[in-house]
N, C-alpha and C positions, 0 to 999 in steps of 0.2 A: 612934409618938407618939399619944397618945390627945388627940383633940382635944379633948373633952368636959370635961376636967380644969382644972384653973382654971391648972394649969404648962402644959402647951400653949400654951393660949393666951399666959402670961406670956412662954414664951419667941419666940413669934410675933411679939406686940409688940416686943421687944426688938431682934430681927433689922429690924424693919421702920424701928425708930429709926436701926439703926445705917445701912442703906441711905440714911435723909435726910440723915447727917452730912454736911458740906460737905469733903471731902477735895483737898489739893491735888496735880494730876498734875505729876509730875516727869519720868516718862519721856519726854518730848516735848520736853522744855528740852534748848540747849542750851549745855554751857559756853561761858568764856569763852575758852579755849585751843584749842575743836573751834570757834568762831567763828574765830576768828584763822589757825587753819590753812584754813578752807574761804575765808574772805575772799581775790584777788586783784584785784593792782594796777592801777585800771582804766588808767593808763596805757601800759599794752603794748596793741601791736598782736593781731594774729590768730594768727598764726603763734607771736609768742613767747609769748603767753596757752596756746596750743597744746602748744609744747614743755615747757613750767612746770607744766602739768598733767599733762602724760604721764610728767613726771621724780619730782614730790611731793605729787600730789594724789592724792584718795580715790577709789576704785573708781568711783563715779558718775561722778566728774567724766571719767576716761579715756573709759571706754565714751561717754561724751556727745561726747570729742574724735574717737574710732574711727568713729562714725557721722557724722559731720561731715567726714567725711577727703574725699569727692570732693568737696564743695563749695570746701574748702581749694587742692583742687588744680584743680579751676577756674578760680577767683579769682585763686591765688598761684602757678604750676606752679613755677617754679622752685624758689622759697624752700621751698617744700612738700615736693616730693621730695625737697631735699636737708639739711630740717632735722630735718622731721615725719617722713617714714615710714621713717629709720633708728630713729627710737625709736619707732615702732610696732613695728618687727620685736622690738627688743628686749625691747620688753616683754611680746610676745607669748608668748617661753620660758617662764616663772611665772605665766601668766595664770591666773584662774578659766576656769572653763564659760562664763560669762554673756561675758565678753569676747572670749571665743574665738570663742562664734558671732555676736557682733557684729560681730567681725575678718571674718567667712568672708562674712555677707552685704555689706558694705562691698566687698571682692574681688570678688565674683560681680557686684558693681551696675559697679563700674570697669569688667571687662570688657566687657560686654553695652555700656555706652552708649560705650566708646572712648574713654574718658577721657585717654588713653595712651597712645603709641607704641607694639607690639606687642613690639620689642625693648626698650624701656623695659620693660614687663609680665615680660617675662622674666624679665629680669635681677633684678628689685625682688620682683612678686605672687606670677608662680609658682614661685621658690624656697622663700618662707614658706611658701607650698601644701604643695608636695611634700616640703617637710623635715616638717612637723605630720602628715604622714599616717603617720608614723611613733612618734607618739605615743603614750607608756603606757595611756593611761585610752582604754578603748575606745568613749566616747562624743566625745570630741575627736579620734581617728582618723577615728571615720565620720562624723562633721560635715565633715571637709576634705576625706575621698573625694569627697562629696558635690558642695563646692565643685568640685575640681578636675573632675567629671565635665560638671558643667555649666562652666564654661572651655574646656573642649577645643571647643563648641560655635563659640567664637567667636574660636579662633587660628587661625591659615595653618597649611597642610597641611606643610611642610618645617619650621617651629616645631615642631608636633607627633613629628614623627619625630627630631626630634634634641633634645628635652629632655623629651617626656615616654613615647614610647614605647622608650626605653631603661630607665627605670626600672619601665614595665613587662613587660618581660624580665628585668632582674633579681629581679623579685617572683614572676615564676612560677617560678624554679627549686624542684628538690627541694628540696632544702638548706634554702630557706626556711621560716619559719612557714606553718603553716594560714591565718591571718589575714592574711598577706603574699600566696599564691597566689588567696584569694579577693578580694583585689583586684586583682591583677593580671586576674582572669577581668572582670571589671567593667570595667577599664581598654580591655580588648581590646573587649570589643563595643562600647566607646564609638569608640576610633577607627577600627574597621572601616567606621563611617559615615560617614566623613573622606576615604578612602582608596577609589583605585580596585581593579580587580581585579587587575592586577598587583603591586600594594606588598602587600594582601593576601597573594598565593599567597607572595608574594617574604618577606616581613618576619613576618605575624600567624601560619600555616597549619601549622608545623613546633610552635608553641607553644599553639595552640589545638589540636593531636591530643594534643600530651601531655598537657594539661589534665583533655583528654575522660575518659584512662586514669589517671589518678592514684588516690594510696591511699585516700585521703580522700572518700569519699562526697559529703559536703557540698561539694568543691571539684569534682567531677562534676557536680552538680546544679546547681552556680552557672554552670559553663562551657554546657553542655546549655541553657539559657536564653539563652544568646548567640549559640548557633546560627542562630538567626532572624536576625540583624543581620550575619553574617559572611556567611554564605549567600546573602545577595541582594547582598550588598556583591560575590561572589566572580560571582554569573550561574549560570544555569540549568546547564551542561555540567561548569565544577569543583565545581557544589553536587551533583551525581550521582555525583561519580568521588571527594571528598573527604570532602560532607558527611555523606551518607545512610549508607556503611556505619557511619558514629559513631552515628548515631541506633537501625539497627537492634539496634547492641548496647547503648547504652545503655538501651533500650527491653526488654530484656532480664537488667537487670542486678539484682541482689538485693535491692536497697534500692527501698524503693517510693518512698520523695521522686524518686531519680532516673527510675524510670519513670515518675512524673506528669511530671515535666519532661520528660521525652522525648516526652509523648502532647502534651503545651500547645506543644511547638516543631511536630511534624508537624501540628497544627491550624495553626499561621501561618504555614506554606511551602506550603499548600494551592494558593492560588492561584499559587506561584513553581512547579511542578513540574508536567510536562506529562501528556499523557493516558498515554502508555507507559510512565511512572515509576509511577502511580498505579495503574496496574492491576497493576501486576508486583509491584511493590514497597509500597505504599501499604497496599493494602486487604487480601492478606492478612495483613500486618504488624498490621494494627486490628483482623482478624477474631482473629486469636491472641489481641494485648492484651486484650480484652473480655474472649473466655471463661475467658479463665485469671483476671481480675479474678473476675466472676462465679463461678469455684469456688471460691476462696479467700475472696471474701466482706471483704477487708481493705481499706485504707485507699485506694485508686485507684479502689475502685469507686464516690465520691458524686462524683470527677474525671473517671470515665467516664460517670458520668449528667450531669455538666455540659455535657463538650462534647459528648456524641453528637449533640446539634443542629446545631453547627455542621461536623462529621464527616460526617453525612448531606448535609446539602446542598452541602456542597464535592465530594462524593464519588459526589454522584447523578447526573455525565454519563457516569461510568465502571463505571457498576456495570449486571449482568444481571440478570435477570427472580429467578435465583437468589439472589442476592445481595442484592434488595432483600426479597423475604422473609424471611431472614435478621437484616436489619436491623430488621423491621418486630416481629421475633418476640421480637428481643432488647429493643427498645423494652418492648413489651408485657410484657416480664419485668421492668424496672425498674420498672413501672409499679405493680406489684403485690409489691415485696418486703416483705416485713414484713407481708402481712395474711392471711395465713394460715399456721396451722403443720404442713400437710401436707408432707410429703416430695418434693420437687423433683424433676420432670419432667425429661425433653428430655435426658438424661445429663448432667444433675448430680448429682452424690452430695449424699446427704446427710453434713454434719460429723461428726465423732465428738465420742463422749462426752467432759463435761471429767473426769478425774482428779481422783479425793476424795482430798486431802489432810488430815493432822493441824492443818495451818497455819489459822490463824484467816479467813474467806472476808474478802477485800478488795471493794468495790464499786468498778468500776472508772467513771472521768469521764467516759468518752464510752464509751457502751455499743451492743449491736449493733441496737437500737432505735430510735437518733440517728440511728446510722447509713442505716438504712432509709428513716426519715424524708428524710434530707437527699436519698438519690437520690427519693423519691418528688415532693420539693419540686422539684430539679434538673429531674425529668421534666415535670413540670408546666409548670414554665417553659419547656419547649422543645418545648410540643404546637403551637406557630401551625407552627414549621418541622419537622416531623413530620407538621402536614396539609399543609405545601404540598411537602413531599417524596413523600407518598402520591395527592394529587393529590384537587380535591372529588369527582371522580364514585366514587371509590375507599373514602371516607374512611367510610361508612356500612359496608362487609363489612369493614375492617381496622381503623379507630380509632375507630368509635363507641363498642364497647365499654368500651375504654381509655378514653377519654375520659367516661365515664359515671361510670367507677371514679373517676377521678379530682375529680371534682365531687362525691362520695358519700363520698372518703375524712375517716374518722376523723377526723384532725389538722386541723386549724381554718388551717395554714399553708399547706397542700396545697390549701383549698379557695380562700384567698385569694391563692393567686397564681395559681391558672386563672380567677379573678374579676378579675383583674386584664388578666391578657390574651384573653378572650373576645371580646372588640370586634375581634382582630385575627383570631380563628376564624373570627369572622361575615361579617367581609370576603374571606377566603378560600375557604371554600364556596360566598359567591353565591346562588345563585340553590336551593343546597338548605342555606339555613340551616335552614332550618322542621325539620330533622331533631335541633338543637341548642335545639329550643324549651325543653323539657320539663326539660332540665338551667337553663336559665335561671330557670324556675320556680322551681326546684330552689335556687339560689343564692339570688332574691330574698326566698327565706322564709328563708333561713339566721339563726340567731342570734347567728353572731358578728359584732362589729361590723367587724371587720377584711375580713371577707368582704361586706359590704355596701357599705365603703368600697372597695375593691375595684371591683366594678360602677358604682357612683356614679360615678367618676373618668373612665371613658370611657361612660356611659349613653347619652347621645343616639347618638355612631352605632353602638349595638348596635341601639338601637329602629328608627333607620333603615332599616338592613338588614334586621329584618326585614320593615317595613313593605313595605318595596321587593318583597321576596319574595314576599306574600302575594297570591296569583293570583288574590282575590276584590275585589282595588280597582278601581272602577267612576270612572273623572275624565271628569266632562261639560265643567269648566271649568276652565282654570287663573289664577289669580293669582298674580303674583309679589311674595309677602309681605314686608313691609317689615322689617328685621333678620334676615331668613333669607336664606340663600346659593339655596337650593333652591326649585325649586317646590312649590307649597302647593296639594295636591287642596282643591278647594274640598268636592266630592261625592264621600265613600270609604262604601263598607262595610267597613269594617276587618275582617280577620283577626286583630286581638291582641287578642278581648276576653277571652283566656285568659291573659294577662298582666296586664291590670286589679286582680284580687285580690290579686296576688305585688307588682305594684308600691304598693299599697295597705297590704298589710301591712310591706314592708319602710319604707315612709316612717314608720311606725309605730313600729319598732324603731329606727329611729334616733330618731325626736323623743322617746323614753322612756330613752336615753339618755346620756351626759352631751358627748357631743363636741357641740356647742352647732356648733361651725365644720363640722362634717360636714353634720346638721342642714341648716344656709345654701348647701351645694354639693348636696342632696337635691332644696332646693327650689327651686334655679338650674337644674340639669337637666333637673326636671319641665316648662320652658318649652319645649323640644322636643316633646311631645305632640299641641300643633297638626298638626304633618308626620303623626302616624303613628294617633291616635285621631279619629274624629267629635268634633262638638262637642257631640253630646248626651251621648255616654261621658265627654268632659269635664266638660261642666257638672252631670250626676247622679254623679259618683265623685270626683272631685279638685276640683274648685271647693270642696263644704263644708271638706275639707281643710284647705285654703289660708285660707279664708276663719276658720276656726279659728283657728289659729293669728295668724291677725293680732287677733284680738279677746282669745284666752288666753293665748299665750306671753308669756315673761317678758324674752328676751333681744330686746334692740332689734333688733341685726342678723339674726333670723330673722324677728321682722317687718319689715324692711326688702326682703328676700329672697322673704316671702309677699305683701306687696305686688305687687312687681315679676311675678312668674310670675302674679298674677291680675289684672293689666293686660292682659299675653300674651295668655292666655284671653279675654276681654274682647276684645282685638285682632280677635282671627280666628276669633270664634262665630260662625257663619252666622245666628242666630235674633235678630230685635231683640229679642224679648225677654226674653230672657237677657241682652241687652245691657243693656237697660233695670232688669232688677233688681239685677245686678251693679253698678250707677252706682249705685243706691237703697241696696246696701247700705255698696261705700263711701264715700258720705255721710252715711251714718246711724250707722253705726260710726266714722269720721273723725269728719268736720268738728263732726258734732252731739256729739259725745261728752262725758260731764263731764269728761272726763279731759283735763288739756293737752296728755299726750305724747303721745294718738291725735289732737289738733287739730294739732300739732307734725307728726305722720307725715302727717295730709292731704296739706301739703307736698307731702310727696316722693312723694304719689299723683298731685298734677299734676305734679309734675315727669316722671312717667314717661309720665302719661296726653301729656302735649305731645311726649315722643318719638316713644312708637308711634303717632298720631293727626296726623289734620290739624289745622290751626288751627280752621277749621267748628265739628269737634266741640267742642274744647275750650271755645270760648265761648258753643256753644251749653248745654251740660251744667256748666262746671265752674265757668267764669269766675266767675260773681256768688258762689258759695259759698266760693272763693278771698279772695274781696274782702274777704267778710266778718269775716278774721281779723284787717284791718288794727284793727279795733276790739276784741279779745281782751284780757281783763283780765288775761291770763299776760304781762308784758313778754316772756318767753323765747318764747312764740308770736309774738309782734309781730316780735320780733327774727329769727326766719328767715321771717318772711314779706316783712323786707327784702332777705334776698337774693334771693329771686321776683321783685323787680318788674323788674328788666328781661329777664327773659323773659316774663312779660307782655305789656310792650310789643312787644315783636318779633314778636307771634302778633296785632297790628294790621293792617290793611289799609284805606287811606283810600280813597275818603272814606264806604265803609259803616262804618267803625267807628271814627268821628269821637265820638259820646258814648261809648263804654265807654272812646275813649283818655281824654276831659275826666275823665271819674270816675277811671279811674287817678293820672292829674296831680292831679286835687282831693284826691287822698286820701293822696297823698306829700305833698302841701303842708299838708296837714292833722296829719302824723304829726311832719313837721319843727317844728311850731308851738307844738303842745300835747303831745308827747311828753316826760315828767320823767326818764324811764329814762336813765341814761348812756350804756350799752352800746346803747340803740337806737337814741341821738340817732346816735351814731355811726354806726351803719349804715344809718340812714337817709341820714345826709350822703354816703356811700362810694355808696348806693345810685343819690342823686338825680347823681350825676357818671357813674355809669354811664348813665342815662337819657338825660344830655343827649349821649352819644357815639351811641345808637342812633338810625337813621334812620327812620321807618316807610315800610312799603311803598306803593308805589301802585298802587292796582287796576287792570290794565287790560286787554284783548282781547286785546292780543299775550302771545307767549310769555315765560315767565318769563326770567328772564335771569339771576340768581343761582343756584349749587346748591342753595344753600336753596329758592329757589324751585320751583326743578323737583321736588326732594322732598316738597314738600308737594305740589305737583300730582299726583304720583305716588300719594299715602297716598289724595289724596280720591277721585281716580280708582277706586280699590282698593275704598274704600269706597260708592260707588257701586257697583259690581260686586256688592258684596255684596248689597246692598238689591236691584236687580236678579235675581240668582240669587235671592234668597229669594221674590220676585213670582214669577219663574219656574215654582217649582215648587210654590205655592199653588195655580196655574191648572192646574199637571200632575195634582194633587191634586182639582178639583173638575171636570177632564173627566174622569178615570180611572173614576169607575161610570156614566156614558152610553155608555160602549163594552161595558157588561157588563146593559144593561139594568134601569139606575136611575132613578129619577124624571128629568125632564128637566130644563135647565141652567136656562131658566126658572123652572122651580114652586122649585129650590131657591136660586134668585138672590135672591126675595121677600121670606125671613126678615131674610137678611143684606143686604141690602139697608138694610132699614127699623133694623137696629142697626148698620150706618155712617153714617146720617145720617139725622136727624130730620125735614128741610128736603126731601128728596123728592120724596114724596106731593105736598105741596104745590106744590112745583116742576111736577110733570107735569098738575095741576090748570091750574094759571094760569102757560101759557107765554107768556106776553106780557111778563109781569114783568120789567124792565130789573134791577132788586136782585137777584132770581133769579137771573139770569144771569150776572152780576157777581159776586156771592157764589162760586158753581159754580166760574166759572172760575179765579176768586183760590184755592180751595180746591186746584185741580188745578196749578194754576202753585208753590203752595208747594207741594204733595206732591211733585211732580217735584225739584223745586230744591234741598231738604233732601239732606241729603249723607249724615248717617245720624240715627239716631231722637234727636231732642231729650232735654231735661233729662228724668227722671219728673212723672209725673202730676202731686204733689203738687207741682210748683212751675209758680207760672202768672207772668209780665213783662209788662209792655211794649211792650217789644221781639222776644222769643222766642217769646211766647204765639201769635201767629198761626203762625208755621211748625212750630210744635209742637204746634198743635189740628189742623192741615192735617194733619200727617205720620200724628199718630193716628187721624186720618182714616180715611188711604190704608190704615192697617195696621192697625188696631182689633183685626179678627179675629185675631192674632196675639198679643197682650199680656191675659192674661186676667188676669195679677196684675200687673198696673199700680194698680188701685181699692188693693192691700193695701200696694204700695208707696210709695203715694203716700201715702196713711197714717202708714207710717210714718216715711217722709221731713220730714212737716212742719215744719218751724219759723219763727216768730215771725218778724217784720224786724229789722235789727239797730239800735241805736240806744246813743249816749253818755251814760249815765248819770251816767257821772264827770264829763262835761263840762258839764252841767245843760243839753241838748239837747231839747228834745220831744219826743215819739214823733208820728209823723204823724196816731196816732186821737188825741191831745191826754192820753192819758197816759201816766203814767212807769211803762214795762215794764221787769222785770227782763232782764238779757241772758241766752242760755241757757249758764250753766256748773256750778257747783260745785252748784249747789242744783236742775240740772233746766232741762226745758223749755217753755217758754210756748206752747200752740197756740193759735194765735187764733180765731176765731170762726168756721163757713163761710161767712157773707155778708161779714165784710173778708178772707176770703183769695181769695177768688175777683174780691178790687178789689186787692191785694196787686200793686206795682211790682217792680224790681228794687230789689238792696240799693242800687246806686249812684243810684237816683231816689228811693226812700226815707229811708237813710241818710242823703243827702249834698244831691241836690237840694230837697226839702224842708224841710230843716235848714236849707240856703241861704238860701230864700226866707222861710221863719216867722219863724225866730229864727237872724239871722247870728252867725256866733264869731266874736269881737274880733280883727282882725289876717288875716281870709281876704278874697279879694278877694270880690268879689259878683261872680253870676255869671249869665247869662240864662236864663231858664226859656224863651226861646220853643220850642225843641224842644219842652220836654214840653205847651207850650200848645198848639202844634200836634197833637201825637199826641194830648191828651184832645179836641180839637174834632173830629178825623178821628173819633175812637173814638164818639164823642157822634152826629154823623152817620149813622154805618153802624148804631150803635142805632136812629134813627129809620128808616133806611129797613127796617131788618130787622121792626120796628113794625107799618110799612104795609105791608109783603109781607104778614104774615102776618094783616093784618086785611080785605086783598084778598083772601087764601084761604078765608077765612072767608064772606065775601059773596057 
């Protein structure tokens, strides 16, 4: 069609008219005749409603009565059996498919719950049974096999032999069909589980050898599979004298379906057959099967690379020095079929040539390439029990190489499923993983993504193990890390920074591409890193990472995911500050963001931060930036920052954290007031009922008493330790060159000295000073007391400001990019512009969103409150909102007259020092 044409398009038009005509559907209607036949009299009962449908209603309606039948009989047993399920039977002869197997599972459900007299069942379910398995159409035969297979599970044993193992002797005669004997095979190994070992020998044993010997291949192969069920049904002494010599020949017989069945029954009478069967009998029986698989190259050999796994180790208390070489040699040959086309070793011949025919060349469906593939995949799968068959001190002269090849091979399938089960290598070597490094490498650069997903799946304890392994980890101290089962070296030298690039680049190939859900289990993984890398190898190679993706990706749940893993990190850095910038950055990327749905994710950064953390930290670093969202111009912000508030509350502790509760309360009462959003009123109302169920803590001396409680004791504790250890080894650090003849501790205590504190000089000047002293020791009582390093630089309180100038204090020489973080952290106070509220400097600032952020001046940030004194207290007291209670400022008039005080005195110290 040329579109360009002026008929094109005409006929375009014309199509696109006839699409709008109004057309009425008919097919959906129905008469008024197929009404009147579906319509029934609501006057009948159950039963007769029952029979009335089964006699002249439509296919729906039966099937609707068939599956309804044990409820009927129930409810009505009588009237049921003896009205209903004679015209079930009967209508069972003409039925469709769909009704038949709604017939079969209705049967199978009566049995199983006992719906029914056993002899009732009889007489009624398993006659319909066993007469339908005799059924033309051979999808209605094997749906009732089916049925009746599963019945036999749940009749008495004398039921069984006198109604239905009669009909399975008459189904294995000659005489019979193919289809008739292979049920009968089917029948017999069901009730051989029924049946002890005399009815067996007695009734099954005469009928199952002739089975074994029949013309019919396929009826061979179906009996041969039942062997496993008769055989332990019969005990260990007639499965030697009856069962085995069937197996040996069947295991020998022309058709290869029946020799895989013969190889998959001698793998499940493994464990039934004793040491002197297995050596006699067994094993050179499997040494035959192999090699003769292996020369012919046909269809049992990707079934002898399946189970040779479980062959070897069923088979490795009976086997010699000889023998296991053997095994180890034939392994190593599947290991490697197909990847070269040199001419075969060890006396195997090479094939002959094919004969060049006239006839046109056919490509055959499964070619000998599959085939190779599939043992090599087979083998793959069965290297965990292959090394623990060779044993780890072994596994470096007999299956490294193997093992190599197969990390290396070709096929992209081969390599993901030794990626898949690697984690289970690493744990069977122990203590010489490190010899399995180098293929891990090896995997983690892979580029197919199926082979990364592979490793991802069980990541963490591959890394473990090696971790564990690495003989260069140095633990001064242990912590026992909060969300880990394991101890957490506070102080390693790690041996894996040879895995750092490998695991760098593969996080890479997957966030490039498209499994998005792989991606989110890449970046849940990487949270094991703590246990087995430093925290500088974290914070210089995977923090940017992480931190990446939470600012560029597109899919929520990987930033949900990169969140959470840079919390982890965050958790258990040893270095404050890294701690300190990692807070600076996600608050600066969150909360200050123009973007609502990185204000939206803040969220769920305290939510994580209040997991792994104590309460401490959280109000000291997070709390007020939290708050802040209750005034977000996004209703959708507002609205999950109502699900937050009472976990807020609950990270309370009275009576120190008596204002941040009032500022909570004032600001749910504030949101219930003046909030127009529906969807928020709502959640706020849902919110404030949860609040009133939470009890808040009370702070006291004695021990916690709640698991809650003890948990949180536990994190601060932890955290503590931190801070600690990091002291620790600052002072290991500055006596370490006086033992090597450095300047001494003195002349270098002088610099640092005068850049932790200002006040001093002056101090050691004029030791009389009462403020001096006072000042000093306040400084040293809050650097102790801080549990770990407050908010960043750039945000100064209240309330927080002194234990967070103390802490920086204590730790100064440690945070050198604090000055930049703070910087960049800054933001404005918040205030209600919708609500025609003040700003506390007396003007109307924008809030920071869509349009950016407002820095304010250095001389009012550095007088800058918290948001819940600025926001809320001072709105209180200037200009009240209509409808909120008023509220006492004596708190904050107390803190500015204390604050006002220790100005004058710090005034006079310092004009004392001077004099």
């Amino acid at each position: 069609m040329d579109w360009s044409s002026k008929e094109g398009v005409a006929e375009i038009e014309e199509n696109l008219a006839d699409l709008s005509l109004e057309k009425t559907i008919t097919s959906s209607l129905k008469s008024a005749e197929e009404i009147e036949r579906l319509t029934v009299d609501e006057s009948l009962n159950d039963i007769q409603r029952a029979v009335f449908l089964l006699s002249s209603g439509q296919e729906v309606q039966r099937i609707s009565v068939i599956k309804n039948l044990a409820s009927l009989i129930t409810d009505n047993h009588d009237d049921a059996m003896r009205r209903v399920v004679p015209k079930v039977r009967e209508v069972l002869h003409l039925a469709s498919i769909e009704l038949q197997q709604a017939a079969a599972e209705t049967f199978v459900h009566i049995a199983e719950k006992q719906i029914v007299l056993h002899a009732t069942y009889s007489q009624t379910f398993l006659q319909t049974i066993l007469t339908n398995i005799d059924n033309r159409d051979p999808d209605i035969s094997e749906a009732w096999l089916g049925v009746l297979l599963q019945v036999i599970s749940h009749l008495p044993k004398d039921l069984i032999r006198k109604e239905i193992l009669t009909v399975a002797i008459s189904k294995g005669r000659l005489t019979q069909l193919m289809q008739s004997r292979l049920a009968s095979c089917l029948i017999l190994g069901k009730i051989a589980t029924r049946f002890d070992s005399f009815m067996i020998r007695k009734d099954l044993l005469p009928l199952v050898t002739s089975l074994c010997q029949d013309i019919e291949y396929e009826v061979r192969a179906c009996m041969c599979r039942q062997l496993d069920a008769v055989a332990r049904g019969l005990g260990l002494e007639p499965t030697k004298s009856a069962i085995l010599p069937e197996l040996v020949e069947l295991s020998n017989d022309e058709e290869s379906c029946v020799r895989l069945a013969a190889l998959e029954t001698i793998v499940n009478l493994l464990s039934l057959l004793d040491d002197e069967t297995c050596t006699q009998t067994i094993i050179p029986l499997i040494c035959k099967f192999c090699e003769t698989a292996m020369i012919q190259e046909d269809a049992t050999l990707p079934t002898v690379a399946r189970q040779f796994g479980k062959l070897s180790h069923g088979l490795s208390v009976n086997l010699n020095e000889e023998q296991k070489a053997w095994m180890m040699s034939f392994y190593c040959k599947l290991c490697l079929l197909g990847l070269n086309n040199k001419n075969k070793d060890n006396g195997i011949q090479e094939k002959d040539p094919p004969v060049l025919t006239k006839s046109p060349p056919v490509l055959p469906i499964y070619t000998d390439e599959d085939r190779y593939i599939e043992c090599r995949i087979a083998s793959a799968f069965n290297i965990p029990c292959m090394v623990l068959f060779a044993g780890a001190r072994n596994f470096k002269r007999e299956l490294h190489g193997t093992f190599a090849s197969l990390c290396d091979d070709p096929h992209p399938m081969v390599r993901s499923t030794i990626a898949t089960g690697f984690h289970e290598i690493a744990k069977l070597l122990g203590n010489n993983v490190s010899l399995i490094q180098g293929e891990l490498i090896n995997l983690l650069k892979d580029e197919s993504v199926d082979v990364l997903q592979g490793l991802v799946s069980h990541l963490p304890e591959t890394l473990q193990m090696f971790a564990k392994s690495s003989g260069n980890v140095v633990t001064e101290s242990k912590i026992f890390g909060f969300g880990f089962s394991n101890v957490v070296h506070c102080r390693r030298v790690s041996g894996l920074s040879e895995l750092i690039p490998a695991l760098c680049e593969a996080e890479l190939n997957i966030s490039q591409c498209r499994r998005w859900r792989l991606h989110v289990s890449m970046l849940e993984k990487l949270s094991c890193l703590p246990k087995c890398l430093t925290s500088d190898q974290i914070y210089s190679k995977f923090i940017p990472i992480v931190t990446k993706h939470i600012t560029m990706h597109r899919v929520l749940p990987v930033k949900r995911a990169a969140v959470r893993t840079l919390c982890v990190f965050m958790r258990y850095n040893r270095k404050q500050e890294h701690r300190q910038e990692i807070c600076s950055r996600l608050i600066q990327a969150c909360c200050h963001s123009k973007s609502c749905t990185y204000r939206m994710l803040f969220i769920d950064v305290c939510q994580d931060i209040m997991e792994f953390f104590s309460k401490a930290y959280f109000k000291d670093n997070l709390y007020e930036f939290v708050l802040e969202l209750a005034e977000d111009p996004v209703p959708n912000v507002r609205l999950k920052f109502c699900t937050i508030l009472p976990m807020l509350k609950s990270q309370m502790k009275l009576p120190k954290d008596r204002q941040m509760l009032q500022d909570l309360e004032y600001m749910a009462r504030k949101l219930m007031l003046q909030e127009n959003d529906r969807d928020v009123k709502s959640a706020i109302r849902n919110a404030s009922f949860e609040l009133d169920k939470i009890q808040v803590v009370m702070e006291s001396l004695t021990k916690p008493g709640t698991e809650h409680d003890m948990l949180d004791q536990r994190k601060e504790e932890e955290e503590k330790k931190i801070l600690e250890l990091e002291k620790r080894e600052l002072e290991e650090k500055e006596q370490a060159p006086s033992k090597t003849g450095a300047p001494s501790k003195a002349d270098r205590k002088k610099p640092n000295s005068a850049h932790i504190t200002e006040s001093k000089p002056s101090t050691k000047r004029n030791t009389g000073s009462k403020t001096n002293k006072t000042s000093i020791s306040a400084s040293k009582k809050n650097a102790t007391s801080s549990i770990l390093p407050g908010p960043p630089p750039h945000h100064t309180s209240a309330k927080a400001s002194k234990t967070t100038k103390s802490t920086l204090k204590a730790h100064s020489n440690s945070s050198p990019l604090s000055k930049s973080a703070g910087n960049r952290g800054r933001k404005s106070p918040t205030h209600a512009e919708n609500n025609n509220i003040e700003s506390p400097t007396g003007n109307n600032r924008r809030r920071a969103g869509s349009e950016g952020l407002i820095y304010p001046p250095p001389s009012i940030s550095n007088r800058l409150r918290k948001v819940s004194d600025v926001g809320v207290r001072r709105v209180a007291s200037s200009s009240p909102v209509q409808g909120l209670p008023q509220r006492n400022s004596s708190a904050s008039s107390v803190s500015s007259t204390s604050s006002r005080k220790s100005n004058v005195s710090t005034t006079k110290s310092k004009k004392s020092s001077k004099t």
